[in-house]
C-alpha positions as CSV (number, residue, x, y, z in Angstrom):
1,X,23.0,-5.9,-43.3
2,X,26.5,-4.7,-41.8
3,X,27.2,-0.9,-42.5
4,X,31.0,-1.3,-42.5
5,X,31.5,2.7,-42.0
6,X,30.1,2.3,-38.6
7,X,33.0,-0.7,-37.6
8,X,35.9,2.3,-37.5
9,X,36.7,5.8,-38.4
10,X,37.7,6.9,-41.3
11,X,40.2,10.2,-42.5
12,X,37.9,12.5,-44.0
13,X,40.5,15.7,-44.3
14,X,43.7,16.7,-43.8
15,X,45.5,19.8,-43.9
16,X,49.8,20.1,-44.4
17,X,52.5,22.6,-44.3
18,X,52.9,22.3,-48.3
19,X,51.1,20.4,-50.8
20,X,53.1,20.2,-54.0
21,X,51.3,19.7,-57.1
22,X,49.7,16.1,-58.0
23,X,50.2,15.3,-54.3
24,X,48.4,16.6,-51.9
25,X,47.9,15.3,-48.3
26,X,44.5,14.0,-49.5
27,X,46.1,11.1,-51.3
28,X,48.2,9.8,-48.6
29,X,44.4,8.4,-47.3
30,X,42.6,7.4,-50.3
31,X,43.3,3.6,-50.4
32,X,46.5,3.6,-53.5
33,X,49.7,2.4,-52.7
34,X,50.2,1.3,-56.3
35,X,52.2,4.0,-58.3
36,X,55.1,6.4,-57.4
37,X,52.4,9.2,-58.4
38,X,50.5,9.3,-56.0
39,X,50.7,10.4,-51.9
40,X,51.7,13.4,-50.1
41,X,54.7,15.1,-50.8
42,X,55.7,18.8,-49.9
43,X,58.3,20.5,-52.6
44,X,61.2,19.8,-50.3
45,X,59.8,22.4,-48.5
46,X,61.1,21.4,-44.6
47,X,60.6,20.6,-42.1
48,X,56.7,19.6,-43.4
49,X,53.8,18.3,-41.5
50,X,50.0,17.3,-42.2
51,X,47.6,16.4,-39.7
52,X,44.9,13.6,-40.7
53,X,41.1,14.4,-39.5
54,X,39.0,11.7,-38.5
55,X,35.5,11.1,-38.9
56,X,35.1,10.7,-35.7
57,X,37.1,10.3,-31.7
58,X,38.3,6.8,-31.6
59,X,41.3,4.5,-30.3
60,X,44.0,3.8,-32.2
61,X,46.4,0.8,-31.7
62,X,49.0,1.0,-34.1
63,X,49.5,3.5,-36.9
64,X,51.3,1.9,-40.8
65,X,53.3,4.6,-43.0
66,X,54.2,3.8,-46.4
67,X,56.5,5.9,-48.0
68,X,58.2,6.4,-51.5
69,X,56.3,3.5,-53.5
70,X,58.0,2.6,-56.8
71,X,60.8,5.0,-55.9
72,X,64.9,4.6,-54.7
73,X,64.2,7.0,-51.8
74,X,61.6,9.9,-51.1
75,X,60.9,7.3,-47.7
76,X,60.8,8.7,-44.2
77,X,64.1,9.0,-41.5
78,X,62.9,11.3,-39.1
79,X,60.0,12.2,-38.0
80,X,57.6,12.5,-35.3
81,X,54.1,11.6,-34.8
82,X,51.5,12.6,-32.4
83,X,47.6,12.4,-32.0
84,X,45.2,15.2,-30.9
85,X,43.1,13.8,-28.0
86,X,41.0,16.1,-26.0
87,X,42.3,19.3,-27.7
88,X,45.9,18.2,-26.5
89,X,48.6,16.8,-29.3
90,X,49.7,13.4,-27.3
91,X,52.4,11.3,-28.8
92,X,51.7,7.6,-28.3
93,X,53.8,5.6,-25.7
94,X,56.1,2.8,-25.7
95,X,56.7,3.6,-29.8
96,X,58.2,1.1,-31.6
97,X,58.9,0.4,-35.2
98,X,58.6,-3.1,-36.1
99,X,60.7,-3.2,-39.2
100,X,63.6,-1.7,-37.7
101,X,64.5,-2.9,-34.2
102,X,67.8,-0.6,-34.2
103,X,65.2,2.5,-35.6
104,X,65.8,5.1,-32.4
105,X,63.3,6.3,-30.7
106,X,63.9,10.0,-28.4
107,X,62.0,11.4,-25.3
108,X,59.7,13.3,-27.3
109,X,58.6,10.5,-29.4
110,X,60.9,11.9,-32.6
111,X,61.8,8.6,-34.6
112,X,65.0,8.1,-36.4
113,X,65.3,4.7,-38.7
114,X,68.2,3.5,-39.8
115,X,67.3,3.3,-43.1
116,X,64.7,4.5,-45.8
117,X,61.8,1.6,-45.4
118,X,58.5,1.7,-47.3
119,X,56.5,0.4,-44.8
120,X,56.8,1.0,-40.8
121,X,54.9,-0.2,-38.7
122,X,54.4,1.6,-35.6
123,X,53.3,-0.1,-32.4
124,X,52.5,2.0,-29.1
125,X,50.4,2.0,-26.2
126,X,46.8,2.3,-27.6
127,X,45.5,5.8,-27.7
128,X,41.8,6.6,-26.7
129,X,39.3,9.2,-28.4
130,X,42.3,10.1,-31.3
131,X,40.2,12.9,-33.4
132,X,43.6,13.9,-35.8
133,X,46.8,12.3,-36.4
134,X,49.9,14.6,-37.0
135,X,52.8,13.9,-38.8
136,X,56.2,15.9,-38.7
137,X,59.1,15.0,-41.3
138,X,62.6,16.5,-40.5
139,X,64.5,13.9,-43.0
140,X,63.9,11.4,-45.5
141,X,66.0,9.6,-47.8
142,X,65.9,11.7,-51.2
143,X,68.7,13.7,-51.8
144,X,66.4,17.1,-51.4
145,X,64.8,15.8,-48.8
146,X,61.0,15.6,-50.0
147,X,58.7,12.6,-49.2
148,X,56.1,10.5,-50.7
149,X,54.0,9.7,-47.9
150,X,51.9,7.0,-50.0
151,X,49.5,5.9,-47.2
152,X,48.8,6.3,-43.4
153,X,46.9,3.5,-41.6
154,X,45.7,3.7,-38.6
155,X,44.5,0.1,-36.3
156,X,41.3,1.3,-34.5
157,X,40.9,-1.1,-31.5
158,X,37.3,-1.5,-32.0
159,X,37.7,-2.5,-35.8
160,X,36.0,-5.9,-36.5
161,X,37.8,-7.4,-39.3
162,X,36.5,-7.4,-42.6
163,X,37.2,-11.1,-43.4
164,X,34.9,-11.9,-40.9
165,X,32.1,-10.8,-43.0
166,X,33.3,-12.3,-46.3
């Protein structure tokens, strides 16, 4: 028998500059991206952050954000992300966003799309022994600038794919 929770890492907490009620940074992990009620949002309250916890140090490859499910906007513009290795916050090299080639991309890793998306997925460099994942949200699409971070999804280079076992 295959204990899957020993193939990756998993989030296991999180903490954020704001929490607004019914979404806290704890359901931006917890598997939903079915409603417009449920992911992390912070009360317009900017600019917000939350840092993700893993379960344990591990190397990330790529990194999904879905944003403002069921919704005309609440979906990320700018923002920035970066991963504590080694007690240092790192932000991952050669970032790219694959569902917007013309998204810009500045020096200290701060990513500006061209549009509101509700999926991006970021490529980089991989990162080694990743213990937290940070995410910092200057703008977004909604007229009062809140979010609905839905789900984050990080790509752990040693995850064996499930299918392989079903």
């Amino acid at each position: 028998m295959i204990c899957m929770s020993s193939l990756f890492a998993d989030f296991v907490s999180c903490t954020a500059s704001n929490n607004q009620g019914g979404y806290s940074c704890e359901e931006a992990f917890d598997g939903s991206v079915q409603t417009s009620g449920n992911g992390w949002a912070y009360s317009a309250k900017s600019p917000a952050w939350a840092i993700f916890e893993l379960s344990e140090k591990t190397k990330i490859t790529s990194l999904r954000l879905i944003s403002g499910i069921d919704r005309n906007d609440h979906r990320l513009i700018t923002f920035k992300i970066s991963m504590k290795v080694n007690d240092q916050w790192v932000v991952p090299g050669d970032l790219r966003v694959k569902e917007d080639p013309e998204a810009t991309i500045a020096d200290d890793g701060t990513i500006t799309l061209s549009t509101g998306i509700y999926v991006a997925s970021l490529s980089f460099n991989p990162v080694s022994d990743v213990k937290s994942v940070r995410i910092d949200v200057t703008k977004t699409d909604a007229g009062n600038n809140n979010l609905v971070l839905t789900e984050i999804i990080p790509n752990f280079a040693d995850a064996v794919p499930l299918s392989k076992y079903f």
